[in-house]
C-alpha positions as CSV (number, residue, x, y, z in Angstrom):
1,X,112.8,-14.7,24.1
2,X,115.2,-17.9,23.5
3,X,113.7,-19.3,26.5
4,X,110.4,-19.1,25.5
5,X,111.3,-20.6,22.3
6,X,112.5,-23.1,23.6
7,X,110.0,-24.0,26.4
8,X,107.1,-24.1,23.7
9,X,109.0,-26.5,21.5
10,X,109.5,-28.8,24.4
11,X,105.9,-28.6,25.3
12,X,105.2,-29.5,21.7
13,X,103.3,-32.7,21.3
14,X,106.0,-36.0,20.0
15,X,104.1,-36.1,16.7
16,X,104.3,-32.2,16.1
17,X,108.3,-32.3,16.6
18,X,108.2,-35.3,14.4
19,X,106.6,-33.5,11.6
20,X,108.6,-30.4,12.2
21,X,112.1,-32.3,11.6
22,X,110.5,-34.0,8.8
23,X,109.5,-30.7,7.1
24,X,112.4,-29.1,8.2
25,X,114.6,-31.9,5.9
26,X,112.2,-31.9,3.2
27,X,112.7,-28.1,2.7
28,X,116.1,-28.6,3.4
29,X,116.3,-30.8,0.4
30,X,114.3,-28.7,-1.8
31,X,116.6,-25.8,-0.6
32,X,119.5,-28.1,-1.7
33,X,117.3,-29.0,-5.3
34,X,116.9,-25.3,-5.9
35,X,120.7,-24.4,-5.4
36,X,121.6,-27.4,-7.7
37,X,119.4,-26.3,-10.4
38,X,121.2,-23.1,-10.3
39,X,124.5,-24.1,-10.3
40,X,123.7,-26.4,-13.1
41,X,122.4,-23.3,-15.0
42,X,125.3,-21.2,-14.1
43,X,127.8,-24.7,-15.5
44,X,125.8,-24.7,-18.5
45,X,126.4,-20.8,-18.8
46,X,130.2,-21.6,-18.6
47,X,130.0,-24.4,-21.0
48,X,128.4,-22.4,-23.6
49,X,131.0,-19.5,-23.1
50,X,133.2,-22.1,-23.3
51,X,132.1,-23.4,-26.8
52,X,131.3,-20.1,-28.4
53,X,134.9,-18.9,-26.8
54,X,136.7,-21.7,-28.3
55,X,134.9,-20.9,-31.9
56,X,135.2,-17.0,-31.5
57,X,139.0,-17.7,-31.2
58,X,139.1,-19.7,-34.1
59,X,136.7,-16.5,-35.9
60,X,139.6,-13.9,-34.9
61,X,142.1,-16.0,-36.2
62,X,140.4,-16.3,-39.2
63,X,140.0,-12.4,-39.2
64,X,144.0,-11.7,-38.3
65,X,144.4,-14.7,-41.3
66,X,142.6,-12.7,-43.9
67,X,144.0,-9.2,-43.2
68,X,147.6,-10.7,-43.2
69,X,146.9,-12.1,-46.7
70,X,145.9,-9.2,-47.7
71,X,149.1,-7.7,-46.7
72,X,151.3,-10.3,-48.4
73,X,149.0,-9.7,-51.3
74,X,150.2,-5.9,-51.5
75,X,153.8,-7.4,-50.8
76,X,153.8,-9.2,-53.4
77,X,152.2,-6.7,-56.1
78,X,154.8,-3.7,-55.3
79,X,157.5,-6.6,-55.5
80,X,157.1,-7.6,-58.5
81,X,159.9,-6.5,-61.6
82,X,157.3,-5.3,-64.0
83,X,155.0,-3.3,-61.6
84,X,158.2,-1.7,-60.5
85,X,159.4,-1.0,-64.3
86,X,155.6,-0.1,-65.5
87,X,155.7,2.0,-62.2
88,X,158.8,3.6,-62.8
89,X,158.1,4.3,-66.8
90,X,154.5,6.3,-65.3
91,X,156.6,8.4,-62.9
92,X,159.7,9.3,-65.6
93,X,157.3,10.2,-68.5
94,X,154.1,11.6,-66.5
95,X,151.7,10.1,-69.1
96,X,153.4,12.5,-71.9
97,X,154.4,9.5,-74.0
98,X,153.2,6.6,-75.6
99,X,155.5,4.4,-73.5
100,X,153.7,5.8,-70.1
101,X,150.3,5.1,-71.5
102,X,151.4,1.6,-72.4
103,X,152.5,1.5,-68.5
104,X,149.2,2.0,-67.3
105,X,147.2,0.0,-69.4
106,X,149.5,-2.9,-68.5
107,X,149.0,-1.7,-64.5
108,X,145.0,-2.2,-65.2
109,X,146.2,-5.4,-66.4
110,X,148.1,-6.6,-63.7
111,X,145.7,-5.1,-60.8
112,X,143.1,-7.2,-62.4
113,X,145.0,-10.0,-62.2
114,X,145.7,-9.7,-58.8
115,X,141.8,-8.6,-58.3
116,X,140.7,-12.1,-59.9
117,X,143.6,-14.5,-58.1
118,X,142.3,-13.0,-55.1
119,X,138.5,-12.7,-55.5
120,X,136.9,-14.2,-52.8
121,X,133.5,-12.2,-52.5
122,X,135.1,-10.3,-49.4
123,X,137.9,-8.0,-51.4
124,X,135.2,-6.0,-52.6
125,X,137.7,-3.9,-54.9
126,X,141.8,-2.6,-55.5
127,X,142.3,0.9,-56.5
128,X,145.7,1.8,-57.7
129,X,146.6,5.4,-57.3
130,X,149.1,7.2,-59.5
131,X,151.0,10.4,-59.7
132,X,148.1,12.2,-62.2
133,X,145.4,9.2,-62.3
134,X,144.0,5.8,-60.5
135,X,143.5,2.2,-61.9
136,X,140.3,1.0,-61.0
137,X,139.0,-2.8,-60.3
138,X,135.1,-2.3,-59.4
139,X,134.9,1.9,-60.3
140,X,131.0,1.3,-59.2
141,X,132.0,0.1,-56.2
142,X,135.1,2.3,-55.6
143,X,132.6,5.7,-56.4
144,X,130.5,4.4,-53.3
145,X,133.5,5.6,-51.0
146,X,133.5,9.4,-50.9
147,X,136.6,10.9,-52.5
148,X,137.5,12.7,-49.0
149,X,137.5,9.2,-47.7
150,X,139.8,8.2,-50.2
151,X,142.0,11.1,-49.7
152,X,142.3,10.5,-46.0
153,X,143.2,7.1,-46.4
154,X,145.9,8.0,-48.8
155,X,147.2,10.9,-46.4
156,X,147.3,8.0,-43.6
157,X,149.2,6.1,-45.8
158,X,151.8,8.2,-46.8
159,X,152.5,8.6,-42.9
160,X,153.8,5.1,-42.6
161,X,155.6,5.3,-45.7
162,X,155.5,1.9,-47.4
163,X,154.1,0.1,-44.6
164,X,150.8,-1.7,-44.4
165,X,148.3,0.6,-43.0
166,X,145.0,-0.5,-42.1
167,X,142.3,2.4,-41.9
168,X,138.9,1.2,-39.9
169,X,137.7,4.3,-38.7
170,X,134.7,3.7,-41.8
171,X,134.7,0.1,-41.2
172,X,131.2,0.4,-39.9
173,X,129.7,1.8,-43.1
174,X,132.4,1.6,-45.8
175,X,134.4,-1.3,-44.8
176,X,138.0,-2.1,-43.9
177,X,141.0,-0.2,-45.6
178,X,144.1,-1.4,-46.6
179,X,146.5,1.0,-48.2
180,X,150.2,0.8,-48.8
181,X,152.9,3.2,-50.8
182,X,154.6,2.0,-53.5
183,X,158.4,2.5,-53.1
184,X,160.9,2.4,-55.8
185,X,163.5,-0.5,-55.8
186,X,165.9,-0.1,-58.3
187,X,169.1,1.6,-57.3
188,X,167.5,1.7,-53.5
189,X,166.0,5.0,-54.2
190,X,162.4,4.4,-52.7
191,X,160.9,7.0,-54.6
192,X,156.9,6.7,-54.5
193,X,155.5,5.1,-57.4
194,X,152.3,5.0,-56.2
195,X,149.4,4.0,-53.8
196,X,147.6,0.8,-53.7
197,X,144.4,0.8,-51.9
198,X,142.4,-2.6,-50.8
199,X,138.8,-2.5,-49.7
200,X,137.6,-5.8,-47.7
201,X,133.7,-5.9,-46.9
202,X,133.2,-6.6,-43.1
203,X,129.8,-8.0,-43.1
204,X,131.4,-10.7,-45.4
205,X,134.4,-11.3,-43.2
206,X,132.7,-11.9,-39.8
207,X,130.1,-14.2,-42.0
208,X,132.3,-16.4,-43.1
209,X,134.6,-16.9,-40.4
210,X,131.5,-17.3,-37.7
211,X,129.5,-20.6,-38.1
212,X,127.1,-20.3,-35.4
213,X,124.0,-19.3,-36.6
214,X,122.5,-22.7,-37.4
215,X,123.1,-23.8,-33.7
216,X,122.1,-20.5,-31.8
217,X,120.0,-18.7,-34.0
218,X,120.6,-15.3,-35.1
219,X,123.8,-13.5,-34.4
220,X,125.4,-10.4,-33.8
221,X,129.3,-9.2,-33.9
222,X,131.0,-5.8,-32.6
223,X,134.5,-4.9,-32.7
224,X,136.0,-1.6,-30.6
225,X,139.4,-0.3,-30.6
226,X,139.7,0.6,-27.1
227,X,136.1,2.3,-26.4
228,X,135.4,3.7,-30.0
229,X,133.0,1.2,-31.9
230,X,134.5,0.7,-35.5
231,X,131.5,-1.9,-36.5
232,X,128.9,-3.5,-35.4
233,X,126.7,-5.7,-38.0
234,X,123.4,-4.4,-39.6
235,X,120.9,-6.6,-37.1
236,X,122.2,-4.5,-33.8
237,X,121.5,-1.1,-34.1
238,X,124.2,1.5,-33.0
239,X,122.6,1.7,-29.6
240,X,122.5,-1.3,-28.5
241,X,126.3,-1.6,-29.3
242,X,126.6,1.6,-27.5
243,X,124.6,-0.8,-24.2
244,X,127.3,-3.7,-25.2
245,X,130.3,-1.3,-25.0
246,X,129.8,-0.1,-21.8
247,X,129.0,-3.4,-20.0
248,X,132.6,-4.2,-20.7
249,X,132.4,-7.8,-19.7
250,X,135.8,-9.8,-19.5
251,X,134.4,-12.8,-20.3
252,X,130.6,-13.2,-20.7
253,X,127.3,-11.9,-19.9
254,X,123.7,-12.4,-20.4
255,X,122.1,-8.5,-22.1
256,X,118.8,-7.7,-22.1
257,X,118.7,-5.1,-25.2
258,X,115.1,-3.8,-26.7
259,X,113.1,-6.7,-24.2
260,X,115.4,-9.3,-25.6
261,X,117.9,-11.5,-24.2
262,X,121.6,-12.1,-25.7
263,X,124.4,-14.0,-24.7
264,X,127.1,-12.1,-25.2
265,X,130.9,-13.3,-25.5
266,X,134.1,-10.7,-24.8
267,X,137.4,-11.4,-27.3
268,X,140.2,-9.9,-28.9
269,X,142.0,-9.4,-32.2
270,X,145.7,-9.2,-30.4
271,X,147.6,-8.7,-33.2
272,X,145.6,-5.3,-34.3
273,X,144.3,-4.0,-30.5
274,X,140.9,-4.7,-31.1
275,X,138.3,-6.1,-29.3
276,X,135.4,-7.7,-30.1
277,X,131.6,-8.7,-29.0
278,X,130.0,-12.1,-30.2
279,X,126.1,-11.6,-29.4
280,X,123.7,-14.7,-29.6
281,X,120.3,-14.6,-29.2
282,X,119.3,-16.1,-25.7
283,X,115.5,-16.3,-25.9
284,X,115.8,-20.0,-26.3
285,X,118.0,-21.6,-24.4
286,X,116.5,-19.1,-21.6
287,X,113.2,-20.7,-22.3
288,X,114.5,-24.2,-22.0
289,X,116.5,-23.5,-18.3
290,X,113.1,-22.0,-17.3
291,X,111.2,-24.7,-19.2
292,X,114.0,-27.6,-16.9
293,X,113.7,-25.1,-13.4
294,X,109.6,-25.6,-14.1
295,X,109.8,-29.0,-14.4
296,X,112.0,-29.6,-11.1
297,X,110.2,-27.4,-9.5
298,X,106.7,-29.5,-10.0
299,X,108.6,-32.6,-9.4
300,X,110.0,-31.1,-5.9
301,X,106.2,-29.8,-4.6
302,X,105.3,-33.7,-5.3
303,X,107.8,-35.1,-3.8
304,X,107.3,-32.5,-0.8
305,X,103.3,-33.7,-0.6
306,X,104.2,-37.1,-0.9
307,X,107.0,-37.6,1.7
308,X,104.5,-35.5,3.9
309,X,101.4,-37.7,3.1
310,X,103.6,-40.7,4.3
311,X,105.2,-39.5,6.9
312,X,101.6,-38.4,8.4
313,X,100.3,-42.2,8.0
314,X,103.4,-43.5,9.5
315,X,104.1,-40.9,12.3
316,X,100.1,-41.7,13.1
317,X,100.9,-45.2,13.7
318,X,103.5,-44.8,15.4
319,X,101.6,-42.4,17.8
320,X,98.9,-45.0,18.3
321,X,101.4,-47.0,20.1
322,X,102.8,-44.0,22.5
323,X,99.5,-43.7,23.1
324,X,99.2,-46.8,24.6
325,X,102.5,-46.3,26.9
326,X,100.8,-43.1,27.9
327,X,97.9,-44.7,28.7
328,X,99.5,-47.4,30.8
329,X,101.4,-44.9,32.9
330,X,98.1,-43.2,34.0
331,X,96.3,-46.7,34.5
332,X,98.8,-47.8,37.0
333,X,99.0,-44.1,38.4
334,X,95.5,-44.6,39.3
335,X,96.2,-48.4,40.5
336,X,99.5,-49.7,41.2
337,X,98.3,-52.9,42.8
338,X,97.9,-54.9,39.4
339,X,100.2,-54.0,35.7
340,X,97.8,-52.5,33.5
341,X,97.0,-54.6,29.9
342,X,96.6,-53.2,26.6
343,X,94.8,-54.9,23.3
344,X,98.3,-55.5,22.1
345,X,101.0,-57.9,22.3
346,X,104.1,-56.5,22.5
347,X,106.3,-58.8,24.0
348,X,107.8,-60.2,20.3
349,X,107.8,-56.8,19.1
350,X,111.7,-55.9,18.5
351,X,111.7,-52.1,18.0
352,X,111.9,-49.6,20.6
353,X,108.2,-49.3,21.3
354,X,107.9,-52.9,22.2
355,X,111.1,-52.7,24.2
356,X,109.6,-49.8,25.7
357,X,106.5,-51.5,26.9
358,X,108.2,-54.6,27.8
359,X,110.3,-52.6,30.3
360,X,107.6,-50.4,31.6
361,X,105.4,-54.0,32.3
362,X,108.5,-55.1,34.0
363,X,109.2,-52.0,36.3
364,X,105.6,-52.2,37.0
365,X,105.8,-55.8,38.6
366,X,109.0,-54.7,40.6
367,X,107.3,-51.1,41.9
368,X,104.4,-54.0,43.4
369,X,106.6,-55.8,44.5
370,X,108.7,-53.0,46.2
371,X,105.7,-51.6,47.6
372,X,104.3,-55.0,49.0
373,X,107.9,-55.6,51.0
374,X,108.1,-51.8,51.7
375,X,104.6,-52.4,54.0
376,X,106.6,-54.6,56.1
377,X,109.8,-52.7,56.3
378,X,107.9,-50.0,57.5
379,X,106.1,-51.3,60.0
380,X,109.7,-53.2,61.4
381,X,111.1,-49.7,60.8
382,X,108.2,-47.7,62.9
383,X,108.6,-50.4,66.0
384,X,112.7,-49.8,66.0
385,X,112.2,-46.0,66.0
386,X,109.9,-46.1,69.0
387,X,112.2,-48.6,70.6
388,X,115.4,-46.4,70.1
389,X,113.5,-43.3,71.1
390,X,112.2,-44.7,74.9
391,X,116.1,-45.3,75.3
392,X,117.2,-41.8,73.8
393,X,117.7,-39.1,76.6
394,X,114.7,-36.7,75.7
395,X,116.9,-33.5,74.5
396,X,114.5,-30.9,76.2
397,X,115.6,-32.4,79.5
398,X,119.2,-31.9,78.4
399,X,118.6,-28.1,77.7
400,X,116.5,-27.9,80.7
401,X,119.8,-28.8,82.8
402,X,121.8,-26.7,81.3
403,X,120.1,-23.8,81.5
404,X,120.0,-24.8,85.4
405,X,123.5,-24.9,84.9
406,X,123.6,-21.8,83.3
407,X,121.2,-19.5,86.2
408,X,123.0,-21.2,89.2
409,X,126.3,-19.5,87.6
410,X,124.8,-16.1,87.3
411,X,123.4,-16.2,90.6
412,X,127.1,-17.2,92.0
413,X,128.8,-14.8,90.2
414,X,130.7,-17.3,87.8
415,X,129.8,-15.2,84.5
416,X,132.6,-17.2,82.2
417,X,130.9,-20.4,83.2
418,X,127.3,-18.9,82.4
419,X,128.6,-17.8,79.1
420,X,130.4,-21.8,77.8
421,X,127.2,-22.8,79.3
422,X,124.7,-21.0,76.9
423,X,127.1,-21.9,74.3
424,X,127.1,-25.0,74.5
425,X,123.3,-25.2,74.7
426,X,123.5,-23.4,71.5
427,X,125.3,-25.5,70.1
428,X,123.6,-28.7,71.3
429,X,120.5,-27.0,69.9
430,X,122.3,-26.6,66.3
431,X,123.5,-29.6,66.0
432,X,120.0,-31.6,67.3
433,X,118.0,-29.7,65.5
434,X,115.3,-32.2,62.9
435,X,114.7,-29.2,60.9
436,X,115.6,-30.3,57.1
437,X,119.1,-29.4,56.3
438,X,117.7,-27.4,53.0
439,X,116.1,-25.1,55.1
440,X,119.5,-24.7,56.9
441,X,120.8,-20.8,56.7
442,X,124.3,-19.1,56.6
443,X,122.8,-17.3,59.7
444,X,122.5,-20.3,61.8
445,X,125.5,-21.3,60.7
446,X,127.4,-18.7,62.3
447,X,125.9,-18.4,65.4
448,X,127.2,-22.5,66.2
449,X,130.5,-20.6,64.9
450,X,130.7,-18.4,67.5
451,X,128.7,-19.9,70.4
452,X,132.0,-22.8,69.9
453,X,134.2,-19.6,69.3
454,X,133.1,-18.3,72.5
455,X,133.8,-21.4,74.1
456,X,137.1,-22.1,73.2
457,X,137.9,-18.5,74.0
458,X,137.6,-19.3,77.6
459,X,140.2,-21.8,77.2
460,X,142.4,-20.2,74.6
461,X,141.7,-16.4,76.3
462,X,143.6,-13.7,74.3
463,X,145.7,-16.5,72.5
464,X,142.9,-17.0,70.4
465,X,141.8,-14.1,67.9
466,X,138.6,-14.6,66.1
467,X,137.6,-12.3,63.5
468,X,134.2,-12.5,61.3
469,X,134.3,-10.7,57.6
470,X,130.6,-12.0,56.0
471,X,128.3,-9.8,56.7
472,X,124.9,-10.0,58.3
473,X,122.7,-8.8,55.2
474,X,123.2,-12.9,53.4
475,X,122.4,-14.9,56.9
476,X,119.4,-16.0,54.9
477,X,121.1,-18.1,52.3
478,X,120.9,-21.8,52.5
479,X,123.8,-23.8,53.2
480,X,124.8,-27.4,54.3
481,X,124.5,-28.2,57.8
482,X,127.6,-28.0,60.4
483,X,129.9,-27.6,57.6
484,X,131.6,-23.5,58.7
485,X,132.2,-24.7,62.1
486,X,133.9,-28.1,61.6
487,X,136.5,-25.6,59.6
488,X,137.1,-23.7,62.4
489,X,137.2,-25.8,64.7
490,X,140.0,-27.5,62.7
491,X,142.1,-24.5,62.8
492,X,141.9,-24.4,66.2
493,X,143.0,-27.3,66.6
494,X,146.1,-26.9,64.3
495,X,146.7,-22.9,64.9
496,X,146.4,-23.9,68.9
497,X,147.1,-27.2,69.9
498,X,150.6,-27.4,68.8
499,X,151.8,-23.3,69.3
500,X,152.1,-21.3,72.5
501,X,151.9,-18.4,70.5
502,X,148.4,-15.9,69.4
503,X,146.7,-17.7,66.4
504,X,145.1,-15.6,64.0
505,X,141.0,-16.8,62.6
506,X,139.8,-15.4,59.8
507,X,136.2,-16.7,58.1
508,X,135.6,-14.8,54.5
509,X,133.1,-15.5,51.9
510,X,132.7,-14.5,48.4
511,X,130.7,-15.4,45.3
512,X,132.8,-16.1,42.0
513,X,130.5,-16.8,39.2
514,X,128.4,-19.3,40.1
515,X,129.7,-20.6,42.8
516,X,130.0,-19.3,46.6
517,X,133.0,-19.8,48.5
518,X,133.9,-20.1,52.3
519,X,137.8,-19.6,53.5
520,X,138.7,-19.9,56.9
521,X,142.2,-19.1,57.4
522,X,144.5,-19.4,60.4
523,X,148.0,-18.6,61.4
524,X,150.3,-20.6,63.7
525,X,150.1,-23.8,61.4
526,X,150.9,-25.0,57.7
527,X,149.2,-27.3,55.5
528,X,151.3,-30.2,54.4
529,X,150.6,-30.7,50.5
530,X,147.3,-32.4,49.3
531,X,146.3,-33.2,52.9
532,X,142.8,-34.1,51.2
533,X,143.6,-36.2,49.1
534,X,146.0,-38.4,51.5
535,X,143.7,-38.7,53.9
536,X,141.0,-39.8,51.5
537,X,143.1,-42.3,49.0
538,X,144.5,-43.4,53.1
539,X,148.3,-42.5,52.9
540,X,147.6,-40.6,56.0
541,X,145.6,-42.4,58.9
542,X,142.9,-39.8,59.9
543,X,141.4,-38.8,62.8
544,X,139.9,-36.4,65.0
545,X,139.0,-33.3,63.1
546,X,140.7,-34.8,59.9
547,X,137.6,-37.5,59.9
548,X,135.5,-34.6,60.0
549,X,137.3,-32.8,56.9
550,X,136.8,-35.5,54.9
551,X,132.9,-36.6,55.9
552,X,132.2,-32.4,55.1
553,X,133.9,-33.3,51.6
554,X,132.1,-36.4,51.3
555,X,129.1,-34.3,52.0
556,X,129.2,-31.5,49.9
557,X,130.0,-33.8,47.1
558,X,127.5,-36.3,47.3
559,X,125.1,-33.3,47.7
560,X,125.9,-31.3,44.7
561,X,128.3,-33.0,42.6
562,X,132.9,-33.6,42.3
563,X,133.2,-29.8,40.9
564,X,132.4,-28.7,44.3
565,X,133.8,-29.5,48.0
566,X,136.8,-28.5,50.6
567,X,140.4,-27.9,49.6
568,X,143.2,-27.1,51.9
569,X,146.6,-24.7,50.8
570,X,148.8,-22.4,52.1
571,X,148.3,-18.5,51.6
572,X,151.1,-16.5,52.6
573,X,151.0,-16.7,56.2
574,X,147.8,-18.4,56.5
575,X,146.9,-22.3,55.8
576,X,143.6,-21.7,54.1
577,X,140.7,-24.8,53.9
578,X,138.5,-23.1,51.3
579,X,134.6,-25.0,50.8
580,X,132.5,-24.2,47.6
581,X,129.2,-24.8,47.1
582,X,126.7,-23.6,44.2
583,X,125.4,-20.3,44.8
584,X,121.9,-19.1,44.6
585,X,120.9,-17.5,41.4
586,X,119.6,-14.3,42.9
587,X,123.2,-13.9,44.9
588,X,126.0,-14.7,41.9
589,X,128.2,-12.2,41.0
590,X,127.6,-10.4,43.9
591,X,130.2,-9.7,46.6
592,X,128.6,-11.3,50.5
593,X,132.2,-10.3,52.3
594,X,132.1,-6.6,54.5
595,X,136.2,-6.5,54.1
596,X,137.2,-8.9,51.2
C-alpha cells in the first residue's frame, strides 16, 4: 500500500508535486493560524480570570472587612460602662421599677446611636433582646423576619456564649445574622444581660463591594458553605445556582445556563469557610472572539487563493522552461548528430534552469564528439580482435584433444588418468566459457569445484578429504564467476602443501538477512591475522593463490559495493576464508546449507 503511494507520487508530473508542497505549507500555515487564534482566546480567557480574580479578591475582603466591623461594633456596644449599668439595672429590677424602665428607654437610646453611627444602607437594623422585652431599631423591618427565625438565631447564640456568631442559613432570603450575648462585667460574673442581634442585607453587601458591572455587563454572585447554597442574588434563579454548584470549578469556567453564556470565577471567603461564585455575562465578549476568529478566518481563505493564484502563474513559467529541457532531450534522442536549439537564450541566464540547459548543450557536443571518435575506435578495435583471434588456439581443438586423451585412457585401462582428464576439460570449459558472468549459477560453480577436487584427489589420494554441505535445490542462483573454487583451491594449497598429515575441506553456505555467505574451511593450516588486508595495503608480497584472493576481493567489491567481499579467520580448528555477496530477494532468510 506504501509502495503504491509512493510510486504514484513519483510518477506525479514536476508541477503537480510543486503545487502539492505549496498547498501542503499553505494549510500548514493556516493550521498554525487556527491554533494561534485559539491560544490567543484561551490567553485572553486567563487574562480576564485574571482581572475579575484580582477584583473578586479585593470584593471578599471587602466582605470579611464589613462582617468584622460589625463584630467590633457589637464589641464595643456590650463594652461600654452605661450599657453594662443600664443592662445590669434591667436584669436586678425586671421592669418592676421606675429605675428599670428608665434603663430601657436609655438602651433605645443608645442602640439608636449605634444604629445611626453605623448606618450605611447595608445594616438594615439592631434588635436588642432583653430578659421580658426587645429594643427595636427598624420594628418594620425587624417584623419581616419570622419570630421562629429570630428564636433560632437567639438559641444559636446562646451556644457560643458571648461570642460572635454569624447565622447565614437565611442569608438567601432574610439576610446575614449577627448575634452576640451580652455578658455581665462587673465583679467578673458574666451573667447574661442580654442579646444583641445585627441584620446586614446581602444584596447590598455584594453591590457595593463588586464594581464590575459597567465593564461586563450584568452580574451575578453565589456563595456556598461547603455544598449548601446560602445565597445567590435575585437575577440567577435557584437553579441555575444549583448548575454552578455542581460544576465546582477551581478556578474558572465558561456556563451555558437557560441558552446563555457566563464567565464564571471560583473564590473564597477564608476567614468564614465559604466559597463563592462571581458570574459575568459572556454573550459579548463571546461575540467579539467569534466576531476576531471570522475575521482571520476570511483573511486566511484570501491569503490561501492568493498564494495559490501566484504560485500557479509562477510554477507555469517555470514549467515552460522544463519543457524546453524535455524537449531537447527527445530532439537529440531522435538525432544525436547536431545539439538541438530552442527559441531561447539561456546561456546568461544564472538560475538552475539555465545552468541546466547550459550543461545539457555541453554534454550534447561531447556525446558527438564521443560518438564521432568511438566510429574509429571501433573499427581499430574490430581489426585487433580478428588479429588476436587467427593467433588464439581455437578452444574446440583443445577439448577435441583431450577428450582423445581421455578415450585412449579408457581403452588402456588407465581409469585415474581418464578421470583428471575429463576434469580438467571441465574445467577448461568453465573457465572459457563467453557466456555473461550474470547468467553464471551456484550450480556451475560447483561442478569446476569438484572436477579440480577430483583432480587434486589423485594427487593428494586419501590425504585429502572433501566434503560438500549446499545443497542441490539453490544450483540456480547467480553468482560471480570462478570465485568458490579459487577458495578451495587456496586451502589446498595451505591445508596440503605444507602438512604430511589428512586435511579436512568443508564448503557451507547460508543466507543471513540479506546477504548470502560462502565458507570454505580447512584444517592442517592457520590464518595469520588480517592476511587481507596485508596483502592488499602490500606489507605482505603476494603471490600464487594469494593474487588470486585478492583479485576475487577486488571483484566482488567493484561488482557490488565495500560492504561485501572475502575475509579470512580462524574458527576453532579450521582457518575459514568466508565471501559474501547480496542475496537474491526470493532466497533471504532462507537457510541453502543440507547440514549447517
Amino acid at each position: 500500500m506504501l509502495r503504491a503511494a509512493r510510486k504514484k507520487i513519483d510518477d506525479m508530473p514536476l508541477k503537480q508535486k510543486i503545487m502539492a508542497i505549496v498547498l501542503i505549507g499553505v494549510s500548514v500555515m493556516a493550521a498554525v493560524a487556527y491554533i494561534v487564534i485559539q491560544v490567543l482566546a484561551g490567553s485572553y480567557n486567563k487574562m480576564l480570570y485574571q482581572t475579575l480574580s484580582e477584583s473578586m479578591s479585593y470584593s471578599s475582603g471587602e466582605i470579611t472587612e464589613y462582617m468584622k466591623k460589625m463584630e467590633s461594633l457589637t464589641s464595643m456596644f456590650l463594652g461600654e460602662e452605661k450599657v453594662q449599668n443600664n443592662l445590669g439595672t434591667i436584669k436586678e429590677d425586671n421592669l418592676k421599677m421606675a429605675s428599670s424602665m428608665s434603663a430601657v428607654q436609655n438602651m433605645r437610646s443608645y442602640i439608636g446611636e449605634y444604629y445611626q453611627s453605623f448606618s450605611d444602607g447595608i445594616l438594615k437594623y439592631i434588635n436588642l433582646y432583653l430578659p421580658s422585652s426587645a429594643v427595636y431599631t427598624n420594628i418594620i423591618a425587624a417584623d419581616k423576619t419570622p419570630k421562629e427565625i429570630q428564636e433560632d438565631i437567639l438559641k444559636q447564640a446562646d451556644e457560643m456564649g458571648g461570642a460572635p456568631c454569624w447565622v447565614a442559613d437565611y442569608m438567601d432570603e432574610y439576610g446575614l445574622f449577627l448575634a452576640r450575648n451580652i455578658r455581665q462585667i462587673e465583679g467578673l460574673q458574666l451573667d447574661k444581660l442580654g442579646t444583641i442581634l445585627l441584620n446586614v442585607d446581602m444584596d447590598k453587601l455584594i453591590a457595593s463591594s463588586t464594581k464590575l458591572e459597567d465593564n461586563y455587563g450584568e452580574s451575578a454572585y453565589v456563595i456556598l458553605d461547603k455544598d449548601q447554597i446560602l445565597y445567590h442574588t435575585d437575577n440567577l434563579s435557584l437553579e441555575n445556582a444549583e448548575l454552578v454548584r455542581l460544576e465546582k470549578t477551581n478556578s474558572y469556567k465558561v456556563l451555558w445556563l437557560n441558552g446563555n453564556s457566563y464567565f464564571a470565577v471560583h473564590g473564597n471567603i477564608s476567614e468564614y469557610g465559604w466559597d463563592y461564585y462571581y458570574l459575568i455575562s459572556y454573550e459579548g465578549i463571546a461575540k467579539q472572539l467569534a466576531g476576531i476568529k471570522w475575521i482571520c478566518f476570511i483573511i486566511i481563505v484570501l491569503d490561501l487563493l492568493i498564494v495559490i493564484y501566484l504560485s500557479v502563474r509562477l510554477v507555469g513559467k517555470l514549467m515552460v522552461h522544463v519543457g524546453r529541457l524535455t524537449d531537447k532531450m527527445q530532439q537529440f534522442a531522435r538525432d544525436n548528430t547536431r545539439v538541438p536549439e530552442v527559441d531561447y537564450d539561456y546561456s546568461s541566464r544564472g538560475d538552475e534552469l539555465g545552468t541546466l540547459n547550459r550543461q545539457f548543450d555541453q554534454m550534447s557536443e561531447t556525446i558527438i564528439h564521443l560518438i564521432r571518435e568511438n566510429y574509429v575506435n571501433e573499427i581499430l578495435k574490430k581489426e585487433a580482435q580478428i588479429k588476436a583471434l587467427e593467433n588464439q588456439i581455437n578452444p574446440h581443438f583443445l577439448y577435441n584433444t583431450l577428450a582423445s586423451i581421455k578415450w585412449r585412457a579408457m581403452a588402456s585401462g588407465e581409469r585415474d588418468i581418464s578421470d583428471m582428464v575429463d576434469a580438467l576439460g571441465t574445467l577448461l570449459r568453465t573457465s572459457l566459457s563467453n557466456k555473461d558472468e550474470n547468467d553464471f549459477t551456484l550450480g556451475k560453480e560447483l561442478e569446476a569445484v569438484h572436477s579440480y577436487i577430483t583432480i587434486q584427489k589423485l594427487r593428494y589420494e586419501d590425504r585429502l578429504k572433501f566434503e560438500n554441505h549446499i545443497g542441490q535445490v539453490y544450483n540456480q542462483l547467480r553468482i560471480p564467476k570462478l570465485v568458490i573454487q579459487p577458495m578451495v583451491e587456496n586451502a589446498i594449497f595451505y591445508g596440503l602443501e605444507t602438512n604430511v598429515e589428512a586435511c579436512y575441506i568443508v564448503l557451507e553456505a547460508e543466507i543471513k538477512g540479506k546477504v548470502l555467505h560462502f565458507y570454505v574451511k580447512n584444517t592442517g593450516s592457520e590464518m595469520e591475522e588480517n592476511l587481507l588486508t596485508k596483502l592488499i595495503q602490500e606489507e605482505i608480497k603476494p603471490h600464487g593463490n594469494g593474487v588470486g584472493l585478492m583479485n576475487i576481493d577486488r571483484r566482488v567489491k567493484m561488482q557490488y559495493g565495500e560492504e561485501y567481499g572475502l575475509r579470512m579467520y580462524n574458527e576453532e580448528d579450521y582457518a575459514v576464508a568466508e565471501l559474501s555477496i547480496p542475496a537474491p530477494e526470493e532466497e533471504r532468510n532462507v537457510e541453502i546449507n543440507n547440514c549447517r
